[in-house]
N, C-alpha and C positions, 0 to 999 in steps of 0.2 A: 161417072164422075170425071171432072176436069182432074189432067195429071198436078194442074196446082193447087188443087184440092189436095191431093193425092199427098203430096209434099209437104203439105202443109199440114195435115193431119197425122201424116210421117211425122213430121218435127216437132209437133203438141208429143204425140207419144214418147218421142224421144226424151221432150222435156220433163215428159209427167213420170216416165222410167227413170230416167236422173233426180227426179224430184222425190219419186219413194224413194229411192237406193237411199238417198242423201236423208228423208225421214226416217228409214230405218235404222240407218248408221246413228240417229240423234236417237232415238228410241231405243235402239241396245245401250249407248252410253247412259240416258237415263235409267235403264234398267238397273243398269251396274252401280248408277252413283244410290238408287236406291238400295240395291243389295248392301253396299259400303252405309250408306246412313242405318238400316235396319240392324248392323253387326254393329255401326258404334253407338246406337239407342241401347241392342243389347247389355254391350259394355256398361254404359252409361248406368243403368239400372244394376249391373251387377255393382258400380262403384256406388251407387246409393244405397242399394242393401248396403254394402259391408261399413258405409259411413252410418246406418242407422245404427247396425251393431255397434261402433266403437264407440258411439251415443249413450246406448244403453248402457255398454262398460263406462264411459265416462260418468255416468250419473250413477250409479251403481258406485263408483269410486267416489263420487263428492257426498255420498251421503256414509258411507262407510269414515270416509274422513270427517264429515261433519259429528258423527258420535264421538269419531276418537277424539276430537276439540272439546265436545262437549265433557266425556270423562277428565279432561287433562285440566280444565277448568274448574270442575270439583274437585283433582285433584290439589289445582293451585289455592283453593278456597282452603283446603284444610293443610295444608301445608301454612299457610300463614296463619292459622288459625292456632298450628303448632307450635309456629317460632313467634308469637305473641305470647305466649301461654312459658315457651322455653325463656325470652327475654326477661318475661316477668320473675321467672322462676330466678335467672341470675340477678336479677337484681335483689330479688329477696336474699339469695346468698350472700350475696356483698356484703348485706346490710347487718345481715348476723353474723358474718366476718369481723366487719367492723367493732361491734359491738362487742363480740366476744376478744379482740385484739384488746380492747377500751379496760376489759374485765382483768386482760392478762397481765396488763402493767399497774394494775391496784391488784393484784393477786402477788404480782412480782415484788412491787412496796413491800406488801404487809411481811409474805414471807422472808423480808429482807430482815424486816425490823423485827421480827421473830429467833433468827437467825444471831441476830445483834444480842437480845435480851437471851440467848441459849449461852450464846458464846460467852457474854458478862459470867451469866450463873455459872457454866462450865469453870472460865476459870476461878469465882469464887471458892466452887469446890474444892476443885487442884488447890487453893490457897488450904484451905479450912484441911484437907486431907494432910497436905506438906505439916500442917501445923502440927494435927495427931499424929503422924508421924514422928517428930521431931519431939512431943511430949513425949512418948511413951519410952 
């Protein structure tokens, strides 16, 4: 072989030795940036697990809350149910308030005018007594 051969095929080597070195060194780097993506995949999946669980606590709580609306709702149903039934009741009351207030002042009349026809007779008597008195 020619020495320019020789040189020339020296320098190919040379280049194709610089040229692995240099695929290598991109090959460990990808290596690595795989290793780095496979630990944040990992992550990533732990952070979706635990977003599933907070899921299921979350709907677990909206249904939990959903009865407690629903009792609170029957609660407010009979609650008004009560103060319908309470209103009515005062108003009945008033109304026999009234009425017996209405009774109290012709109760209050009569025993006035009772009162008046006692007191006439009383003092008739005191007269009619004075009188036998004063015969005897």
């Amino acid at each position: 072989m020619s020495e320019e051969r020789f040189d020339r095929i020296e320098q190919m080597m040379a280049q194709l030795i610089t040229m692995v070195g240099h695929n290598n060194a991109v090959t460990e780097e990808l290596r690595q940036d795989v290793t780095g993506l496979k630990q944040d995949v990992t992550g990533l999946k732990e952070d979706v697990s635990g977003l599933k669980q907070d899921v299921t606590g979350l709907k677990e709580d909206v249904t939990g809350l959903k009865q407690v609306v629903a009792v609170l709702q029957q609660d407010i149903v009979t609650l008004e149910g009560k103060m319908e039934k309470g209103f009515a009741d005062i108003v009945s009351m008033v109304n026999v308030v009234g009425e017996k207030s209405d009774k109290i002042e012709v109760v209050q009349s009569h025993h006035s005018d009772v009162l008046d026809v006692l007191a006439i007779r009383t003092t008739r008597q005191e007269a009619e007594i004075q009188g036998l008195k004063r015969a005897m």
